[in-house]
N, C-alpha and C positions, 0 to 999 in steps of 0.2 A: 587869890586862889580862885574865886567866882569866874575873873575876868578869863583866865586860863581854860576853864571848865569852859566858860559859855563858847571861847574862840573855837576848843577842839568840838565841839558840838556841831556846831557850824560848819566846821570845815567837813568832819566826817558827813554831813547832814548832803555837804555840796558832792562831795565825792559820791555817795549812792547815787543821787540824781544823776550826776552824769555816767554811772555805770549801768543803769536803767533806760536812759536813753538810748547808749551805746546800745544793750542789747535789746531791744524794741526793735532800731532802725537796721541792724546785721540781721533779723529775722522775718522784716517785711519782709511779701512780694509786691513787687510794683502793681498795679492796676492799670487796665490800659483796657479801652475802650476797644474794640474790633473794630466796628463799624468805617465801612471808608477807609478800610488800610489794605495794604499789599503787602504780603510774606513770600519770600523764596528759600528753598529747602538748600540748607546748609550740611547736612551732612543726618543720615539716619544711624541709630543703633540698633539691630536685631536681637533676637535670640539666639544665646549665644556669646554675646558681646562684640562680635561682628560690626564694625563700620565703615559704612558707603556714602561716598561723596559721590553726588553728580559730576559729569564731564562737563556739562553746561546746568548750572542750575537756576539758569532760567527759563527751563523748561518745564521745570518743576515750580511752580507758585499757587498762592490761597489768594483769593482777595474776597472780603469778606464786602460786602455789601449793606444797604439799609437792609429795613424791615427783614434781619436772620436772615438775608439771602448768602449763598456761597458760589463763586462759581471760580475756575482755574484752570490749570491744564499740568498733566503729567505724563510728562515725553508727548510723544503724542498723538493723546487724549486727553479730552476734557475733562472736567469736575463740577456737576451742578447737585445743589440739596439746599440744606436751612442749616443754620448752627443755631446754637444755646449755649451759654456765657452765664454758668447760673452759680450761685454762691457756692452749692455742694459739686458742682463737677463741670463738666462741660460735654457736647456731647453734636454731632450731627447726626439729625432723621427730617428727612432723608437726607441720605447721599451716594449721589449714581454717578457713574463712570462709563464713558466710553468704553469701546472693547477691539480697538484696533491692535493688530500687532505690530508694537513697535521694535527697532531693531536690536540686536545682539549690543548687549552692555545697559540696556534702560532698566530702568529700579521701580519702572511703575507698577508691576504684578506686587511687590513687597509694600510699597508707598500704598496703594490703594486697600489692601488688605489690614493696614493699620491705621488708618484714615478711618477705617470704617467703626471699629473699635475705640476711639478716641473714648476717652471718661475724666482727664484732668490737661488742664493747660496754666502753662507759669509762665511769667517771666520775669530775666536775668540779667540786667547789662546791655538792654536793648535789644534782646535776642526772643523766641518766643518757642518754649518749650512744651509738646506734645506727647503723654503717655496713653498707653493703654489698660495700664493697670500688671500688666504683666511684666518681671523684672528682668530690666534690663534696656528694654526696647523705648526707647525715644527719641523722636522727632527735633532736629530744631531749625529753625526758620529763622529768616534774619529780613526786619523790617524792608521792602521797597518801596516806592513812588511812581508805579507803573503810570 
């Protein structure tokens, strides 16, 4: 009877651990350095629930830089500021934009406008997801090797 008791002990003991694990590693977000990487804009969500894909979205890119620098381009115009990559949010100050007009169909007036607001960044599957706090509205980017 002991031997019985101690086996299912064990075994329920192994089962939690791997149910703990399980949901540990379904509830991480990956971590991923900025620095020294290139992102292109896969497709934004407005408010509203509205989503736009670029026609070309490599027109639209981040590349984050050493020492919090930022620089990019959207449609086109540029993107230069600092980012911050911090435990409670994330966030660019500065960040400035050109101000050229670009043609009928670019997403830079909405892209730039939420850019600016950024307060949280995740990512998912290799992909790299931009909110502003407000619901609904998310960015996501998909690593490049410019």
């Amino acid at each position: 009877m002991k031997i019985k008791t101690t086996s299912q002990f064990v075994l329920n003991t192994a089962l939690l651990f791997s149910l703990l694990f399980t949901l540990t590693a379904q509830g991480a977000e990956e971590e991923i350095n900025l620095e020294d990487t290139n992102w292109q804009l896969r497709n934004m969500k407005v408010l509203g629930g509205f989503l736009f894909t670029p026609d070309d979205s490599s027109k639209y890119r981040l590349n984050f830089r050493s020492d919090n620098r930022l620089t990019g381009t959207s449609d086109c115009n540029t993107i230069t500021g600092n980012y911050f990559q911090e435990e409670t949010g994330f966030r660019f100050d500065p960040f400035v934009s050109t101000r050229k007009l670009c043609p009928p169909g670019s997403l830079h007036n909405n892209l730039v406008l939420i850019l600016k607001d950024i307060n949280a960044i995740e990512f998912r599957d290799g992909y790299m997801y931009m909110t502003n706090g407000y619901q609904g509205v998310e960015l996501e980017f998909e690593a490049r090797g410019f």
